[in-house]
N, CA, C and O atoms as a GROMACS GRO file, in nm:
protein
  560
    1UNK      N    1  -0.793   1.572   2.953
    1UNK     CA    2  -0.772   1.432   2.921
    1UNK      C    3  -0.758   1.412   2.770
    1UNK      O    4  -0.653   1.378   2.718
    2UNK      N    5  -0.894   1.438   2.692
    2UNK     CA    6  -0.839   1.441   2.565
    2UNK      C    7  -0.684   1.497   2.492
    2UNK      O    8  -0.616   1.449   2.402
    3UNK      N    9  -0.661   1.639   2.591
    3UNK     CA   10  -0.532   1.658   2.484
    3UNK      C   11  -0.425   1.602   2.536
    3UNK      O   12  -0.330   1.657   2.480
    4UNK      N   13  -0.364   1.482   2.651
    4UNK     CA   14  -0.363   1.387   2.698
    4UNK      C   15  -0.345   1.313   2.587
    4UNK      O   16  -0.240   1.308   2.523
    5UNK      N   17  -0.450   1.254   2.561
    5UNK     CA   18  -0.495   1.107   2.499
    5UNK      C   19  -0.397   1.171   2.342
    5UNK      O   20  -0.287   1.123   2.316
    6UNK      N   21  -0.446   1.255   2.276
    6UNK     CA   22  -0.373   1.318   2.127
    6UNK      C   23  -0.260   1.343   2.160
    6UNK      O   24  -0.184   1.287   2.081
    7UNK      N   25  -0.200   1.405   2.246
    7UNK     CA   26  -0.071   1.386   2.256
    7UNK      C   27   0.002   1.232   2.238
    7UNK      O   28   0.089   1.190   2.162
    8UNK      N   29  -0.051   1.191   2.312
    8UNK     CA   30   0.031   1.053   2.318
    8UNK      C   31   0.015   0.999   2.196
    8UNK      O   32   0.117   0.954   2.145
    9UNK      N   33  -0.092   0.990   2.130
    9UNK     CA   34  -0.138   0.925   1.993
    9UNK      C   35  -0.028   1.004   1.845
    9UNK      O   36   0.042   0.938   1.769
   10UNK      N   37  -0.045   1.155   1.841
   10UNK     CA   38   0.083   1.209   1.820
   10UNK      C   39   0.205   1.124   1.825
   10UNK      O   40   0.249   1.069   1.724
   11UNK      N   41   0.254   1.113   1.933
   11UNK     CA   42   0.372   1.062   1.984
   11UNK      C   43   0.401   0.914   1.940
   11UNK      O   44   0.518   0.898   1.906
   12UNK      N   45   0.322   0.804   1.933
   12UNK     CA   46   0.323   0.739   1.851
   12UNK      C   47   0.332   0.710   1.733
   12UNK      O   48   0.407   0.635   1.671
   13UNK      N   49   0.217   0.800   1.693
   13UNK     CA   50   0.295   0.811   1.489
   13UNK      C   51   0.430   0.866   1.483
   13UNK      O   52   0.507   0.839   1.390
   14UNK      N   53   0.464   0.952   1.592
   14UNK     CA   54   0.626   1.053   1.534
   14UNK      C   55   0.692   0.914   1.478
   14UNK      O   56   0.738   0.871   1.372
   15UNK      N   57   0.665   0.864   1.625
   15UNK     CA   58   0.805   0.720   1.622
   15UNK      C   59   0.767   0.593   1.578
   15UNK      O   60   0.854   0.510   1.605
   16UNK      N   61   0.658   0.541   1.512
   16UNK     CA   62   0.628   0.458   1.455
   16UNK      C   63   0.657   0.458   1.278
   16UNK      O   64   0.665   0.361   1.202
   17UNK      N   65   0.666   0.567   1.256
   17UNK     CA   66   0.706   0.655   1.120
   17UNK      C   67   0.915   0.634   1.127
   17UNK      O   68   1.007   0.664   1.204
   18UNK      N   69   0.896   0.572   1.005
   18UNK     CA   70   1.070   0.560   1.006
   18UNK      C   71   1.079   0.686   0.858
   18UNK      O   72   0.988   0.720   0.783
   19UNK      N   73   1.223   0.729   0.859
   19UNK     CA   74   1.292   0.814   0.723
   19UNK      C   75   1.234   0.726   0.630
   19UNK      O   76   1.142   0.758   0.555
   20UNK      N   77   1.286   0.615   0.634
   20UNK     CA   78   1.268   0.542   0.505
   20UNK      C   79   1.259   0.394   0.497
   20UNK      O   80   1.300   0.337   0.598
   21UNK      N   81   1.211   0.312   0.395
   21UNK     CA   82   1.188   0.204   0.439
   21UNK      C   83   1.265   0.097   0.406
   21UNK      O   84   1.208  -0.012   0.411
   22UNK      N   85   1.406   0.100   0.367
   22UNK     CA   86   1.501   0.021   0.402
   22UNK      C   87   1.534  -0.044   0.529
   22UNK      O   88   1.572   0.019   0.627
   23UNK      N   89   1.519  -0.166   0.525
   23UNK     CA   90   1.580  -0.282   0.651
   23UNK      C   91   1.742  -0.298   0.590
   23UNK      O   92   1.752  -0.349   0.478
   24UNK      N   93   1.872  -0.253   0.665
   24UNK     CA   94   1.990  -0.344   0.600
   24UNK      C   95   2.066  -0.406   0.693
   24UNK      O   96   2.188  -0.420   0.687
   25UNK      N   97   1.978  -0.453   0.799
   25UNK     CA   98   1.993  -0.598   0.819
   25UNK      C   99   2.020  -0.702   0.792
   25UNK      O  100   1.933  -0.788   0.804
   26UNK      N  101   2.152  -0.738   0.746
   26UNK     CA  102   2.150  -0.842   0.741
   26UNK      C  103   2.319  -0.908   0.805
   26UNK      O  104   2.413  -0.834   0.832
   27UNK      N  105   2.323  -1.081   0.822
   27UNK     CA  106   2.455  -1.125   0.930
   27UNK      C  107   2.562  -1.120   0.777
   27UNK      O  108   2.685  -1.118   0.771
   28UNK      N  109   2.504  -1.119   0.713
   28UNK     CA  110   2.626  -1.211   0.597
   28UNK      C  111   2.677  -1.094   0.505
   28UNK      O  112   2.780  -1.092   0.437
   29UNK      N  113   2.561  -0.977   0.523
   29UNK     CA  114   2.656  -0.850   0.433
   29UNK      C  115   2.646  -0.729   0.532
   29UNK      O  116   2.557  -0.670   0.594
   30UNK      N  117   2.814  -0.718   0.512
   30UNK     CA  118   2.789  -0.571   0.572
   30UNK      C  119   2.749  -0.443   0.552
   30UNK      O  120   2.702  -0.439   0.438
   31UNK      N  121   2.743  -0.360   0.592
   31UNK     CA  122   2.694  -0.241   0.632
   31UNK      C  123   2.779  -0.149   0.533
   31UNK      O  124   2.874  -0.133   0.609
   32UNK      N  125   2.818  -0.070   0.406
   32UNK     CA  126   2.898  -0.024   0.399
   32UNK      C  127   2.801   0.132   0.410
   32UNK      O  128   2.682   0.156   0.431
   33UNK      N  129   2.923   0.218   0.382
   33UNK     CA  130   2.878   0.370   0.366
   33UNK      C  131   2.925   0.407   0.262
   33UNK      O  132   3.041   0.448   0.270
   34UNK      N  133   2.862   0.409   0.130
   34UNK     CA  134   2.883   0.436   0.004
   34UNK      C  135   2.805   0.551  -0.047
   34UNK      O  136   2.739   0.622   0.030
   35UNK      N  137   2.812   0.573  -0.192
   35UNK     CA  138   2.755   0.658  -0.282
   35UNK      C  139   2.781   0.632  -0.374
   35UNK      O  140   2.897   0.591  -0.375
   36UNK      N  141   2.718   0.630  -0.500
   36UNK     CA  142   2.754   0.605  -0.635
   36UNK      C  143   2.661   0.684  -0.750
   36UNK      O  144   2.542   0.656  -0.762
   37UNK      N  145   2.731   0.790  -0.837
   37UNK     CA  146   2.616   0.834  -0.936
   37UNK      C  147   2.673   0.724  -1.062
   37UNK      O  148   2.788   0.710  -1.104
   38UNK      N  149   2.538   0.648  -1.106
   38UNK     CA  150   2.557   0.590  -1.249
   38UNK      C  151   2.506   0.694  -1.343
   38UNK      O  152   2.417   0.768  -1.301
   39UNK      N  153   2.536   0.705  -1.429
   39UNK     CA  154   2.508   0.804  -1.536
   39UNK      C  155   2.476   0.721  -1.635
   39UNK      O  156   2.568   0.647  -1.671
   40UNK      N  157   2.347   0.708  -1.704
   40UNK     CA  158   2.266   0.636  -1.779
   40UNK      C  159   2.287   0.705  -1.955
   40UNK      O  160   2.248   0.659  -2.063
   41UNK      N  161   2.335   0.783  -1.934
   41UNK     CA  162   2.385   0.874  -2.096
   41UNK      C  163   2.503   0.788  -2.190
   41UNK      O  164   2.530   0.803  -2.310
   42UNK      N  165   2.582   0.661  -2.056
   42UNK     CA  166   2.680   0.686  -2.109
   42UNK      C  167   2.656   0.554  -2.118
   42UNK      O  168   2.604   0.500  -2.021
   43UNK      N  169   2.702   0.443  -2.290
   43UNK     CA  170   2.683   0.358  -2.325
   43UNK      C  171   2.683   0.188  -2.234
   43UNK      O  172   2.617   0.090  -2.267
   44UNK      N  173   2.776   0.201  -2.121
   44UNK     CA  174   2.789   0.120  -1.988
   44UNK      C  175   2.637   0.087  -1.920
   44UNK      O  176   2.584  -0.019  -1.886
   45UNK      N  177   2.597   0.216  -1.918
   45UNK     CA  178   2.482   0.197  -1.807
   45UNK      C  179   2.334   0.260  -1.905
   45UNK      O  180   2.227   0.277  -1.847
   46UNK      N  181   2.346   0.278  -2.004
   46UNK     CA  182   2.204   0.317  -2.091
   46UNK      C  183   2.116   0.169  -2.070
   46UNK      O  184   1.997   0.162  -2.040
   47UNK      N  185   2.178   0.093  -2.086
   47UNK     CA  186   2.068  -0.078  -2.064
   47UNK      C  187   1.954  -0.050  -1.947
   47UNK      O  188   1.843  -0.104  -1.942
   48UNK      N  189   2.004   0.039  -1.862
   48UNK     CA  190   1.888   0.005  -1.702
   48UNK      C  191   1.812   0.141  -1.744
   48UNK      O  192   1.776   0.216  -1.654
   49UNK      N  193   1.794   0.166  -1.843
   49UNK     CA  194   1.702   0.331  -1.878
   49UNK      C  195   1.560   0.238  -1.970
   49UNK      O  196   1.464   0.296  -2.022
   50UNK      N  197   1.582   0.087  -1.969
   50UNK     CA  198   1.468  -0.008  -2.013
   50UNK      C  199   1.407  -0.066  -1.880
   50UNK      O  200   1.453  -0.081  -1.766
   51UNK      N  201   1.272  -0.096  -1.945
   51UNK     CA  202   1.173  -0.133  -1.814
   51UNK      C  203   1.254  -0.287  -1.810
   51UNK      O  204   1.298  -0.321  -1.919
   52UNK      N  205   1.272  -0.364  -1.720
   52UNK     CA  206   1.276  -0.491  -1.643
   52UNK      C  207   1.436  -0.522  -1.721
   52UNK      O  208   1.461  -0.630  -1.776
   53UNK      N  209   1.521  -0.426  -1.715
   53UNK     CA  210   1.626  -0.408  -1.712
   53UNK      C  211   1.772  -0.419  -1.637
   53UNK      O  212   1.822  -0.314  -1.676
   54UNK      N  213   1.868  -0.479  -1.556
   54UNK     CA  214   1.933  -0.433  -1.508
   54UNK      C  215   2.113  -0.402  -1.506
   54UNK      O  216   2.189  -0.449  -1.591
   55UNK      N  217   2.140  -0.350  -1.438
   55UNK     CA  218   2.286  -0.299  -1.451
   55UNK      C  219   2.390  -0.320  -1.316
   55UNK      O  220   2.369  -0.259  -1.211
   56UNK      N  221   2.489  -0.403  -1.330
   56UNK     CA  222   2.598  -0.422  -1.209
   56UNK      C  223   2.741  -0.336  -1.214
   56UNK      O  224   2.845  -0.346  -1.280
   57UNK      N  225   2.688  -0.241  -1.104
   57UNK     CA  226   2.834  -0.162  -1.059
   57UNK      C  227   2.907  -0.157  -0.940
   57UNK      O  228   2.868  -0.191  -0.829
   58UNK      N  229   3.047  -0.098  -0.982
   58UNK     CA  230   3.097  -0.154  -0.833
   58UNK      C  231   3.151  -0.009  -0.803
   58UNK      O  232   3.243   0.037  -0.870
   59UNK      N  233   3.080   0.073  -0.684
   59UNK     CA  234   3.165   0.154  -0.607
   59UNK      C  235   3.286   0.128  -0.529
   59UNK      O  236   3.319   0.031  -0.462
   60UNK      N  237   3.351   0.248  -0.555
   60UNK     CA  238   3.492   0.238  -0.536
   60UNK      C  239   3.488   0.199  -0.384
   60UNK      O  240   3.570   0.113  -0.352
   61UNK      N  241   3.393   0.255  -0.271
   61UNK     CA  242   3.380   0.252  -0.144
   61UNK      C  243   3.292   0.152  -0.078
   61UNK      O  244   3.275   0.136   0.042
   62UNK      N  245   3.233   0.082  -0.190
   62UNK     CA  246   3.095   0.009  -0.138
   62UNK      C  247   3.092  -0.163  -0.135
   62UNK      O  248   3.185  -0.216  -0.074
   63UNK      N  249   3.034  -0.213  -0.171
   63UNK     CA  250   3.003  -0.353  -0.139
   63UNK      C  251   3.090  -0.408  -0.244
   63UNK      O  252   3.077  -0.378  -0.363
   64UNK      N  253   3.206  -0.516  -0.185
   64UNK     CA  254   3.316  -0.593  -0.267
   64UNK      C  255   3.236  -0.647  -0.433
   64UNK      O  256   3.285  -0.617  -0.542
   65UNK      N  257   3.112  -0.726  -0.415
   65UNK     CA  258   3.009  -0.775  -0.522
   65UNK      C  259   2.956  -0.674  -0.567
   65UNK      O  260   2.855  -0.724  -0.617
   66UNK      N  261   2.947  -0.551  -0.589
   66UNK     CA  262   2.884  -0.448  -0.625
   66UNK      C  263   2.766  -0.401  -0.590
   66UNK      O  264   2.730  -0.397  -0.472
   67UNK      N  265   2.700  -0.365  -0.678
   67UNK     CA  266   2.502  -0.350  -0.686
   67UNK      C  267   2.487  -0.351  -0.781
   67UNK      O  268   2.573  -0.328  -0.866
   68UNK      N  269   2.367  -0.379  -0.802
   68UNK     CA  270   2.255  -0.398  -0.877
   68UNK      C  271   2.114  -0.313  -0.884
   68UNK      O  272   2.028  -0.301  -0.796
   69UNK      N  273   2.116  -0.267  -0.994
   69UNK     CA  274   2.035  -0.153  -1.016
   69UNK      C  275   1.939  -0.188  -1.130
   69UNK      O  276   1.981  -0.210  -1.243
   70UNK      N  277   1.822  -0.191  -1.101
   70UNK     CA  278   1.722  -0.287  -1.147
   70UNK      C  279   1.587  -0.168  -1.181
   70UNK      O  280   1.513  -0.133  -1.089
   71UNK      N  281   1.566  -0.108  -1.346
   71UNK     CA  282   1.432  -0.052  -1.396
   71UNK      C  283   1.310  -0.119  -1.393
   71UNK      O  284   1.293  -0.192  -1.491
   72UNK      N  285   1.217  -0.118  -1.309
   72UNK     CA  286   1.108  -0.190  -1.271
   72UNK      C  287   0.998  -0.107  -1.334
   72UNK      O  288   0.881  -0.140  -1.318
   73UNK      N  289   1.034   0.006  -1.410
   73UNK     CA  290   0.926   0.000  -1.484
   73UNK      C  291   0.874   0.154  -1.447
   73UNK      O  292   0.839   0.239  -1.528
   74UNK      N  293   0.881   0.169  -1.265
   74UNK     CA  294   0.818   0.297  -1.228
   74UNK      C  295   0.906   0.349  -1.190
   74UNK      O  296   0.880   0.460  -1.144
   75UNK      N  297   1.014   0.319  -1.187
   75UNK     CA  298   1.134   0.371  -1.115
   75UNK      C  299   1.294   0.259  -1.125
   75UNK      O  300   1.344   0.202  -1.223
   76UNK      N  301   1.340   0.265  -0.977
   76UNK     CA  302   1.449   0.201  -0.965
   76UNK      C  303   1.467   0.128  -0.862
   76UNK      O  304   1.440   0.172  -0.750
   77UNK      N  305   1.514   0.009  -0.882
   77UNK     CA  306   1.579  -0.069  -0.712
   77UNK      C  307   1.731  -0.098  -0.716
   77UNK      O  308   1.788  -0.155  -0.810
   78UNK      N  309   1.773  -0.066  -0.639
   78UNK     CA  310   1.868  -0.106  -0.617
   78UNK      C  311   1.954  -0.156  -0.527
   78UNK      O  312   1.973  -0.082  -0.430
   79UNK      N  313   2.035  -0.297  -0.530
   79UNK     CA  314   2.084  -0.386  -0.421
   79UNK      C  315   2.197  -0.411  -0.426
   79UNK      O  316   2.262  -0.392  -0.529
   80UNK      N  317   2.251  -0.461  -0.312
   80UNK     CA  318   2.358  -0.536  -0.268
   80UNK      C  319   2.418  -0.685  -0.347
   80UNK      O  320   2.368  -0.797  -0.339
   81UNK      N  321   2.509  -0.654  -0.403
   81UNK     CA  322   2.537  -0.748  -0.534
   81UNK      C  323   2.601  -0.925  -0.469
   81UNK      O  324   2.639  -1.023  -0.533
   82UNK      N  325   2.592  -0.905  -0.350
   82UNK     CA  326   2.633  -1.047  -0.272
   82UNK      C  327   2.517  -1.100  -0.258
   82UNK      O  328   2.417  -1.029  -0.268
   83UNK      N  329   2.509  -1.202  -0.240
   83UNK     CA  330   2.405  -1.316  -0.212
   83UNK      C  331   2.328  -1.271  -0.051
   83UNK      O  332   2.409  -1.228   0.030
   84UNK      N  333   2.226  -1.277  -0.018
   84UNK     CA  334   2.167  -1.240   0.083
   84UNK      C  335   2.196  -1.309   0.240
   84UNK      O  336   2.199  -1.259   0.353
   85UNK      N  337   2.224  -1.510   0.162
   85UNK     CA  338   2.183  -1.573   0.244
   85UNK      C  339   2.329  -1.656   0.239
   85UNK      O  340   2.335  -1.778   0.256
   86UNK      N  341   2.430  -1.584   0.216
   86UNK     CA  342   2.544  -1.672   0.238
   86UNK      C  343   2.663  -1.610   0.258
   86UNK      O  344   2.679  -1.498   0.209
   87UNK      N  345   2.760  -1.669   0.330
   87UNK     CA  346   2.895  -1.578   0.337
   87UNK      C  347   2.940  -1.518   0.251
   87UNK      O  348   2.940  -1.561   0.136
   88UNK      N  349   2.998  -1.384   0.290
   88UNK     CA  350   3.098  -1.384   0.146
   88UNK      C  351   3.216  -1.463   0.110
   88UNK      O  352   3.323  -1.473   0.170
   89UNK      N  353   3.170  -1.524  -0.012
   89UNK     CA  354   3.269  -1.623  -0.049
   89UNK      C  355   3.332  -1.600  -0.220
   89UNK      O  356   3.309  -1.486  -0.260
   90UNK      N  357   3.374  -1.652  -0.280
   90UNK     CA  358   3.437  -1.626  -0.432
   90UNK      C  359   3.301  -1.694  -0.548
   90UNK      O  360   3.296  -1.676  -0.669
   91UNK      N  361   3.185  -1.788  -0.446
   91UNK     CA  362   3.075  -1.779  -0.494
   91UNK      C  363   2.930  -1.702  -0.486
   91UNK      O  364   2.829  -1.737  -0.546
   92UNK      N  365   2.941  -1.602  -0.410
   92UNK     CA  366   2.824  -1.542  -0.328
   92UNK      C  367   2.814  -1.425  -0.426
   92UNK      O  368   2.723  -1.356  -0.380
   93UNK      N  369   2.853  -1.376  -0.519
   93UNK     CA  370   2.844  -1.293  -0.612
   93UNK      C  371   2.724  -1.308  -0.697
   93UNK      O  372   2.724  -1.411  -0.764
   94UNK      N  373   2.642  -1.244  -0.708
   94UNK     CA  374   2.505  -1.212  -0.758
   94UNK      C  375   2.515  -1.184  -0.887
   94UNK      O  376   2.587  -1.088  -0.917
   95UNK      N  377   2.433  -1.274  -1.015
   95UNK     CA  378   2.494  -1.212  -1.147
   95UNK      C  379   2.332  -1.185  -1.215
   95UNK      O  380   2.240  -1.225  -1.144
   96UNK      N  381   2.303  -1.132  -1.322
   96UNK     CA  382   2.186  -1.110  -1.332
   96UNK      C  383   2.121  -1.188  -1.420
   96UNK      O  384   2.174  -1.196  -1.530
   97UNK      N  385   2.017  -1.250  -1.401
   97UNK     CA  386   1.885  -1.345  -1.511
   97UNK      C  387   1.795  -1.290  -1.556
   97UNK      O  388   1.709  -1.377  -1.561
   98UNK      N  389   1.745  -1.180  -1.602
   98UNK     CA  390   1.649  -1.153  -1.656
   98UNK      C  391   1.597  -1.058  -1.573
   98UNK      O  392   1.633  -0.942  -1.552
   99UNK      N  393   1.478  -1.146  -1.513
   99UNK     CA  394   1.464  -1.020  -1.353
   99UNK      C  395   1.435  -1.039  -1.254
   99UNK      O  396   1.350  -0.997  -1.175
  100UNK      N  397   1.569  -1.158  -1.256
  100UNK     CA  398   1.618  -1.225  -1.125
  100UNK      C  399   1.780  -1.192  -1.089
  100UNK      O  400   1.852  -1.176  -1.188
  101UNK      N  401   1.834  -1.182  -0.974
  101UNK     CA  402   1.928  -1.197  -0.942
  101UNK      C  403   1.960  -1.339  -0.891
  101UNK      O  404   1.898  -1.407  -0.809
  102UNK      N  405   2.078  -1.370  -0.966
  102UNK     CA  406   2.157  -1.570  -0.912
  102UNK      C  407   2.234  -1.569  -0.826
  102UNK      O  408   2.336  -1.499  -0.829
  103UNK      N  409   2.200  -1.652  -0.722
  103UNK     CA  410   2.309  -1.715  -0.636
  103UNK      C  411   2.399  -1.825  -0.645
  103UNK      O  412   2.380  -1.929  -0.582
  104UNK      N  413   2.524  -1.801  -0.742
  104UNK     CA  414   2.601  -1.904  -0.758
  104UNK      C  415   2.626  -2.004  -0.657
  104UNK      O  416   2.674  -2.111  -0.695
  105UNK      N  417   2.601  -1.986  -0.527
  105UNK     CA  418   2.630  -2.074  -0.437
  105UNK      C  419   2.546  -2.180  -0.458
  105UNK      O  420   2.583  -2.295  -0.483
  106UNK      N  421   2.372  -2.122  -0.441
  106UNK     CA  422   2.298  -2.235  -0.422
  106UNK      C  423   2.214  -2.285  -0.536
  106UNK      O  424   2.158  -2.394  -0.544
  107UNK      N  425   2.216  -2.105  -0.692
  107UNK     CA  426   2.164  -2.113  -0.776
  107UNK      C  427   2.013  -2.074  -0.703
  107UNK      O  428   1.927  -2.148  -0.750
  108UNK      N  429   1.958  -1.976  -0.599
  108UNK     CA  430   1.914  -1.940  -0.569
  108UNK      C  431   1.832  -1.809  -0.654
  108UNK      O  432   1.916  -1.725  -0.686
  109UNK      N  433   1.697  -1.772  -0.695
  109UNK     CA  434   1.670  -1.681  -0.768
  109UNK      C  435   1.599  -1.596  -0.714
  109UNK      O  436   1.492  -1.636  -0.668
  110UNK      N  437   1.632  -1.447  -0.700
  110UNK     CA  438   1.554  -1.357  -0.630
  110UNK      C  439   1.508  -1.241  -0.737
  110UNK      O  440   1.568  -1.175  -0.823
  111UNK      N  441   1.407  -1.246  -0.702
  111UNK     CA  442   1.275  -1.132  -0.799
  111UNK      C  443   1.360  -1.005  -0.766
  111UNK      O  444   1.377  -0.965  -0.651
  112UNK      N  445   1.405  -0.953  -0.860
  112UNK     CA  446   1.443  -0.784  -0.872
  112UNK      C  447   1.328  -0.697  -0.848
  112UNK      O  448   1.366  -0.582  -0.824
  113UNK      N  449   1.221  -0.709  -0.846
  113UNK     CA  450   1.077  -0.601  -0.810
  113UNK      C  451   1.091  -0.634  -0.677
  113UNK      O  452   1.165  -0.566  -0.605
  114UNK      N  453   0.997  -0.780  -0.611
  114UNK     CA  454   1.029  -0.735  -0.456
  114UNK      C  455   1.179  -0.760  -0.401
  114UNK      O  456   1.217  -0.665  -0.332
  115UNK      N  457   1.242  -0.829  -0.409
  115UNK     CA  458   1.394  -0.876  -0.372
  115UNK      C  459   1.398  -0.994  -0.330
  115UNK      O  460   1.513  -1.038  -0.318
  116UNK      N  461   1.275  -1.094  -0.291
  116UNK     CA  462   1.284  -1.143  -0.243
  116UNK      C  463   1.277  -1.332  -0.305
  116UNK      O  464   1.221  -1.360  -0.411
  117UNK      N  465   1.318  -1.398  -0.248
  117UNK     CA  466   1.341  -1.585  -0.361
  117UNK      C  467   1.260  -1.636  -0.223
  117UNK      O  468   1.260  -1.604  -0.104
  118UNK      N  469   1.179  -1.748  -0.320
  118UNK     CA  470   1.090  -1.859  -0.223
  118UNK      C  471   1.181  -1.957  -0.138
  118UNK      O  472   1.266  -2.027  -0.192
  119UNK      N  473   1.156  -1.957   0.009
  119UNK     CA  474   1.228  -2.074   0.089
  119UNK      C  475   1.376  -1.999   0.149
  119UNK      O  476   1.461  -2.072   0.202
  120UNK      N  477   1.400  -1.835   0.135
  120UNK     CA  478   1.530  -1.786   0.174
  120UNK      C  479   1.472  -1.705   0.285
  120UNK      O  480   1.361  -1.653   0.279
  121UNK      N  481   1.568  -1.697   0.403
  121UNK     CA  482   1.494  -1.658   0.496
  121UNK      C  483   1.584  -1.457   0.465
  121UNK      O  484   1.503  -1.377   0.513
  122UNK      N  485   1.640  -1.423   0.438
  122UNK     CA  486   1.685  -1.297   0.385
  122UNK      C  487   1.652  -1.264   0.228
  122UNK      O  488   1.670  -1.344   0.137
  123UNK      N  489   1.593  -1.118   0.209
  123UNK     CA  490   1.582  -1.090   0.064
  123UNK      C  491   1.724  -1.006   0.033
  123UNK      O  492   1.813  -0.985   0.115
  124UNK      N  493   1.722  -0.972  -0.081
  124UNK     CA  494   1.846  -0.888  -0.137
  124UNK      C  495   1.835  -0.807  -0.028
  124UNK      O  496   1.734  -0.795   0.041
  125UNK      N  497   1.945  -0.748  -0.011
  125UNK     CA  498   2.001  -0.631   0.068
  125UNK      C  499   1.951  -0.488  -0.008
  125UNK      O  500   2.033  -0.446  -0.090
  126UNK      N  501   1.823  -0.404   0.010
  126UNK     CA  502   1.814  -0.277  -0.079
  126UNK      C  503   1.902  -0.172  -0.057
  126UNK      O  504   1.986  -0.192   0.031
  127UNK      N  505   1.903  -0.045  -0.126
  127UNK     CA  506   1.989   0.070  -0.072
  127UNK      C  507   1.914   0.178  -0.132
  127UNK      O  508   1.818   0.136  -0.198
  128UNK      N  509   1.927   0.302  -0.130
  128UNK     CA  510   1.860   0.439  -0.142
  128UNK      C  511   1.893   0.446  -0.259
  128UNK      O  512   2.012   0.447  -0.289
  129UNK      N  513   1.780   0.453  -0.366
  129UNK     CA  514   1.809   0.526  -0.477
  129UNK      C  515   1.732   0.669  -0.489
  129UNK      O  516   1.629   0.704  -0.432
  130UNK      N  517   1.832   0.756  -0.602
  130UNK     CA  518   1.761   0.884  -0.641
  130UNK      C  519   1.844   0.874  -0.739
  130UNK      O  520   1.956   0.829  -0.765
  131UNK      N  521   1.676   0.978  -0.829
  131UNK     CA  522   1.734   0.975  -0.968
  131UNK      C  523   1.683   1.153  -1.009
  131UNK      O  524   1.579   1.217  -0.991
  132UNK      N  525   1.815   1.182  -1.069
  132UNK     CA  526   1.784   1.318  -1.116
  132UNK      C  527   1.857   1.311  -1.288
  132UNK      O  528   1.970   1.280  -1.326
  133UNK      N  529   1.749   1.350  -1.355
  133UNK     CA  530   1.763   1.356  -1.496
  133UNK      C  531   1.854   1.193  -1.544
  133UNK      O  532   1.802   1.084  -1.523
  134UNK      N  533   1.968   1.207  -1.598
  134UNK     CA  534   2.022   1.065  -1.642
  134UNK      C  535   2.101   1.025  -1.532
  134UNK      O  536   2.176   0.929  -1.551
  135UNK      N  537   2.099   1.085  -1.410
  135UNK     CA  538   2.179   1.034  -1.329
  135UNK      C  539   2.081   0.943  -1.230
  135UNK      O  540   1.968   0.987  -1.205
  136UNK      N  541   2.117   0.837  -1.184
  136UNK     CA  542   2.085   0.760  -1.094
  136UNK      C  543   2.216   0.754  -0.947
  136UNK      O  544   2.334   0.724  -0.965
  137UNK      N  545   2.172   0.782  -0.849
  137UNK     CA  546   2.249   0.795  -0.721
  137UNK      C  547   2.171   0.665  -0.665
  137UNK      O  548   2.056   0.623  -0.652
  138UNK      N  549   2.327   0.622  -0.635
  138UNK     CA  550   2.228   0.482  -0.489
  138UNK      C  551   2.358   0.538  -0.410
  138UNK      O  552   2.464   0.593  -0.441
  139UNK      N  553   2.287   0.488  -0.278
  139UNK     CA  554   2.386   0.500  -0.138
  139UNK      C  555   2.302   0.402  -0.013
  139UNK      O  556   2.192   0.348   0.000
  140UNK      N  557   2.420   0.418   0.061
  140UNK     CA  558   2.377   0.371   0.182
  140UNK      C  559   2.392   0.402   0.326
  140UNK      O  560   2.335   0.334   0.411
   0.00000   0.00000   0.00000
């Protein structure tokens, strides 16, 4: 019975345990399948190598609004450069405040540390970052 009972308990953590903890869920942005190395050496993108810093790029393959790649100090975040909570429109483009991202639509402000703005029922869209030496990789 006990090895029973541990098995199953086992079996629960396997699958209660996700890869990673990105949600990209969301109705209003899609899903793309991208990759992008920013290279922080090179005068464009040296700004996000500062703590509460950030930097907007646009992969050739990835989200029409780009991302946003945000030095928090211990590391990196990086998001989905459209607005969370609105269509894509010619206003839903995310521009950066400090260490907030703006929603021209509604003028909406979302915290670059957690992603998330008071009263929005979606936070930024995150994506996978890795960083090796001056390179920073996000994907999705």
């Amino acid at each position: 019975m006990k090895k029973i009972l541990s098995f199953l308990i086992l079996l629960t953590l396997i699958y209660s345990c996700h890869k990673d903890k990105y949600s990209n869920e969301n109705p209003y942005l899609p899903n793309y399948a991208f990759s992008i190395d920013i290279n922080t050496s090179l005068p464009t993108y040296n700004n996000v190598t500062f703590a509460s810093n950030a930097i907007k790029a646009y992969p050739g393959n990835g989200p029409s609004n780009g991302i946003i790649v945000f030095n928090t100090g211990s590391g990196y975040n990086a998001f989905d450069g459209g607005c969370p909570n609105q269509n894509l429109t010619s206003c839903s483009a995310l521009s950066i405040s400090g260490i907030n991202a703006k929603c021209s639509c509604d003028n909406a402000l979302y915290n670059m540390f957690t992603g998330q703005a008071p009263g929005k029922q979606y936070p930024l869209k995150p994506y996978r970052v890795e960083v090796n030496g001056n390179i920073i990789r996000v994907s999705n």
